[in-house]
N, CA, C and O of each residue as an XYZ file, in Angstrom:
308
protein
N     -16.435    188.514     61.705
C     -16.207    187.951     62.994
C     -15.349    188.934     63.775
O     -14.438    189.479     63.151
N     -15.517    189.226     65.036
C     -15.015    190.072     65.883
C     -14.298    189.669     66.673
O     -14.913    189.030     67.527
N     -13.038    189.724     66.872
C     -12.060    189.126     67.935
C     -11.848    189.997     69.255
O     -11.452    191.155     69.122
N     -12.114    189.444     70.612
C     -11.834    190.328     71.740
C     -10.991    190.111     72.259
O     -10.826    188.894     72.164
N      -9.951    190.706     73.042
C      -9.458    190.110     74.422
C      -9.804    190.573     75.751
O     -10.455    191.599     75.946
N      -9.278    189.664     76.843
C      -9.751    190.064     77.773
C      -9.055    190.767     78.680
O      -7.920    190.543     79.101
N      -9.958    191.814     79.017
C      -8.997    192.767     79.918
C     -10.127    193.294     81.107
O     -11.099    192.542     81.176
N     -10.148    194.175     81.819
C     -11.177    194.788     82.841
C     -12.356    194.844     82.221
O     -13.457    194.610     82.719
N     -11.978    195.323     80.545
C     -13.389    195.620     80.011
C     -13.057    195.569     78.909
O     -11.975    195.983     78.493
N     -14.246    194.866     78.008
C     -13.986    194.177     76.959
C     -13.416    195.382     75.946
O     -13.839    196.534     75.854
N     -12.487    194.842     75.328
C     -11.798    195.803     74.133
C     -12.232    195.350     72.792
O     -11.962    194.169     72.576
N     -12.767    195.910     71.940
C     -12.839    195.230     70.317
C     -11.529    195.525     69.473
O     -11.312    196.645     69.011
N     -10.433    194.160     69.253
C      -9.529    194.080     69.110
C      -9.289    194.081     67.739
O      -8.609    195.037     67.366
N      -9.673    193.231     66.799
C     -10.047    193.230     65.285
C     -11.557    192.587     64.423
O     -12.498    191.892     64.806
N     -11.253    193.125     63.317
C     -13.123    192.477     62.799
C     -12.155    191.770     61.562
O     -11.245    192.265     60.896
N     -12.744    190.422     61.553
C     -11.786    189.301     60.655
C     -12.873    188.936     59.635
O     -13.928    188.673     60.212
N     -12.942    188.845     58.388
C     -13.671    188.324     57.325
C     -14.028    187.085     57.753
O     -13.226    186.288     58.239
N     -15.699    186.786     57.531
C     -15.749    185.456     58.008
C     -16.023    184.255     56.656
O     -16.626    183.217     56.382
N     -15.206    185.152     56.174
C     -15.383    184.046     54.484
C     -13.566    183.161     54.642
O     -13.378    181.973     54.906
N     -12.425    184.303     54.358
C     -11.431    183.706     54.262
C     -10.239    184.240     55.902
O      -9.013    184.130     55.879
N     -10.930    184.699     56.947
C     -10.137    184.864     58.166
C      -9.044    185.750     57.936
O      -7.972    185.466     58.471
N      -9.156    187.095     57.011
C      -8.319    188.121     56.578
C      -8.886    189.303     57.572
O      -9.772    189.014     58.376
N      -8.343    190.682     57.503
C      -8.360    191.446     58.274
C     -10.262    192.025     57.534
O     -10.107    192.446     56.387
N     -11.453    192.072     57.886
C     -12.393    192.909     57.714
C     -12.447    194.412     57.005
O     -11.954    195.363     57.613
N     -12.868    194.541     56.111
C     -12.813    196.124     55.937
C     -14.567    196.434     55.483
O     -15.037    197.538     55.756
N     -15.371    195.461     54.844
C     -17.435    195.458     54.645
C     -17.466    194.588     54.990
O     -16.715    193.613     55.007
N     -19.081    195.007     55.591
C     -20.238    194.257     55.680
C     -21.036    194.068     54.865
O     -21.173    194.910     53.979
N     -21.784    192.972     54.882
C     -22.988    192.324     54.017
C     -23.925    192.402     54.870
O     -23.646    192.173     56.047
N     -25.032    192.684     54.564
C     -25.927    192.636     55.474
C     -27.453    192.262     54.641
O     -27.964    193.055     53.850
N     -28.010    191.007     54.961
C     -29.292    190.987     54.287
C     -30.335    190.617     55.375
O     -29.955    189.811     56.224
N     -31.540    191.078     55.457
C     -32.596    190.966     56.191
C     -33.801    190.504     55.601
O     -34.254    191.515     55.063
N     -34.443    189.734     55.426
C     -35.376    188.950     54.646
C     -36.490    188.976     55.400
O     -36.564    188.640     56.582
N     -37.428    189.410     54.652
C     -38.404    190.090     55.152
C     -40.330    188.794     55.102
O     -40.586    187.609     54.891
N     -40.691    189.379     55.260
C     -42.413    188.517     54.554
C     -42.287    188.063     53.557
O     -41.473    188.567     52.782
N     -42.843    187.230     53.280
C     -42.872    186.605     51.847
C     -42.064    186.075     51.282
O     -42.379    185.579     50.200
N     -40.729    185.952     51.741
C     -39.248    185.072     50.646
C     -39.054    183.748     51.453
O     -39.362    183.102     52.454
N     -38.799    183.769     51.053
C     -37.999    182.004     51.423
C     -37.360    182.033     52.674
O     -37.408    181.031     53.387
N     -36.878    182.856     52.969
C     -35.955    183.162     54.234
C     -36.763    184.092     55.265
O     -36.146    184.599     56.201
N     -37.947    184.288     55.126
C     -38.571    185.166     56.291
C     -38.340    184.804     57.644
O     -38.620    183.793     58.288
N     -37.529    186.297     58.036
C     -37.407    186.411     59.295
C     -35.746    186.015     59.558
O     -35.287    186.221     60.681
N     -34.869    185.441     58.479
C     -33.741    185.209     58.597
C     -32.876    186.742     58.893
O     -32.805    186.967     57.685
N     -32.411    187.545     59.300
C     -30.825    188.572     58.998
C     -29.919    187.712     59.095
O     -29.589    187.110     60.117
N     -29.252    187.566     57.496
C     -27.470    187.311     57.411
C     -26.329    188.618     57.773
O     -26.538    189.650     57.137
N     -25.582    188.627     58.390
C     -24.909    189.630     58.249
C     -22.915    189.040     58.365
O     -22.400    188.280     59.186
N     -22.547    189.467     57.691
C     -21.335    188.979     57.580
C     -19.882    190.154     56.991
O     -19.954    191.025     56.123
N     -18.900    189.831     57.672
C     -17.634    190.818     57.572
C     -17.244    190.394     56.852
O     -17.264    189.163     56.866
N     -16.507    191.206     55.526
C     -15.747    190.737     54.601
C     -14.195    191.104     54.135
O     -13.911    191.888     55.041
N     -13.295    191.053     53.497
C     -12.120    191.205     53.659
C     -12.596    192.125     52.451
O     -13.734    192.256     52.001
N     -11.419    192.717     52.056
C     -11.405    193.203     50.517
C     -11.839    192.540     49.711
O     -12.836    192.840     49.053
N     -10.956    191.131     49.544
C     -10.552    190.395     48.671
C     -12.133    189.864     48.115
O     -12.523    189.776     46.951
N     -12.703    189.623     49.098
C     -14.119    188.847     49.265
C     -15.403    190.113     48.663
O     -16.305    189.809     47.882
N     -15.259    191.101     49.069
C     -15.998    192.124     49.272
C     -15.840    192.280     47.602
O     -16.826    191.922     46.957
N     -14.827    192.723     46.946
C     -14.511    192.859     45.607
C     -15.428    191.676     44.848
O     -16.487    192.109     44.394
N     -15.199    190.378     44.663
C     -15.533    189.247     44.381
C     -17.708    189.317     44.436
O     -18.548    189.121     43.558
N     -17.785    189.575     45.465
C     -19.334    190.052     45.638
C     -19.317    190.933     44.915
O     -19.566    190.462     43.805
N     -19.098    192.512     44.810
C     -19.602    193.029     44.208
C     -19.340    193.329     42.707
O     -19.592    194.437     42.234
N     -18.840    192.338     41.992
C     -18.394    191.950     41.114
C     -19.159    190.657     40.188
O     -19.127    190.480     38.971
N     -19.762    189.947     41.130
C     -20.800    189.046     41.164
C     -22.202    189.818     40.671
O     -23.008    189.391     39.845
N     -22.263    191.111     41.434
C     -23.600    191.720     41.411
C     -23.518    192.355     40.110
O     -24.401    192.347     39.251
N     -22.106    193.036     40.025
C     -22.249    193.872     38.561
C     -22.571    193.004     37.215
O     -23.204    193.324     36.210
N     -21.966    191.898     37.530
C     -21.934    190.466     36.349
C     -23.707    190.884     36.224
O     -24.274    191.601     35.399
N     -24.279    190.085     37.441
C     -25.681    189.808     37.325
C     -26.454    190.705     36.563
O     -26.904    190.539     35.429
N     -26.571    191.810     37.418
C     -27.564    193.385     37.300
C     -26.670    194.168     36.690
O     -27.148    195.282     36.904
N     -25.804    194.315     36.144
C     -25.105    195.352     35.410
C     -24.529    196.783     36.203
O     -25.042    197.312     37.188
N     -23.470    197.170     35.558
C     -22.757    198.292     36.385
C     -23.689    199.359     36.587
O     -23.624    199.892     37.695
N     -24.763    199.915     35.571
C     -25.664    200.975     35.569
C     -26.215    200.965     36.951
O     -26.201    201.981     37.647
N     -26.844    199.487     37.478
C     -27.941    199.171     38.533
C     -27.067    199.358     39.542
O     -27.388    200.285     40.286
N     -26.022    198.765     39.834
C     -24.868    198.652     41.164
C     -24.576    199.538     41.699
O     -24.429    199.618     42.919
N     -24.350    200.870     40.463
C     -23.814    202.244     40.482
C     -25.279    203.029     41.027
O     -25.041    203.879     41.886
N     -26.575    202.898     40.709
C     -27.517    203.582     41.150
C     -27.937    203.331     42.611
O     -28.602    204.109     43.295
N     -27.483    202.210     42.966
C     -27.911    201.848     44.586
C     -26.567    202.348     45.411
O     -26.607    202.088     46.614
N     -25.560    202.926     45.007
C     -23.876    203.251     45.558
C     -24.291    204.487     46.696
O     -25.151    205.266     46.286
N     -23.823    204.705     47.918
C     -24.202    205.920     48.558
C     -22.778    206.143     48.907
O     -22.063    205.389     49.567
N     -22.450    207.340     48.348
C     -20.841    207.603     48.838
C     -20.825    209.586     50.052
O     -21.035    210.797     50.112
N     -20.461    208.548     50.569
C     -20.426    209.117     52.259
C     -19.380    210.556     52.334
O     -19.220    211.443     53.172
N     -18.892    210.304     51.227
C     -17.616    211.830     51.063
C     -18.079    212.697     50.361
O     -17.361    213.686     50.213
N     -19.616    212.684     49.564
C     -19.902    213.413     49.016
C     -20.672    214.815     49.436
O     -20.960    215.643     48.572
């Protein structure tokens, strides 16, 4: 969730997790495509650390660290 205030012109003031209303640091982003259950839905949602950790922690449980680690794109490399 994105908080503005108002001034001459809109300023983007902070991005707030919209799970527990903490300061934002990821996004989630799913787009559901043909064929699933959700066609045509995009979720997209800001997450705090705290939350963000917890998900992808969820995923490693599920699919294992090997799989989590092969989809990882690290941007400093």
């Amino acid at each position: 969730m994105k908080l503005y205030e108002d001034q001459l012109t809109k300023v983007h003031a902070a991005t707030i997790c919209d799970i527990t209303d903490k300061d934002a640091c990821a996004t989630l982003k799913l787009n559901f495509g043909y064929g699933s259950n959700h066609d045509g839905i995009e979720l997209h949602m800001d997450l705090s650390a705290e939350t963000s950790e917890e998900i992808l922690q969820l995923l490693i449980t599920k699919y294992g660290v090997d799989k989590i680690n092969s989809l990882k794109k690290d941007y400093f490399e």
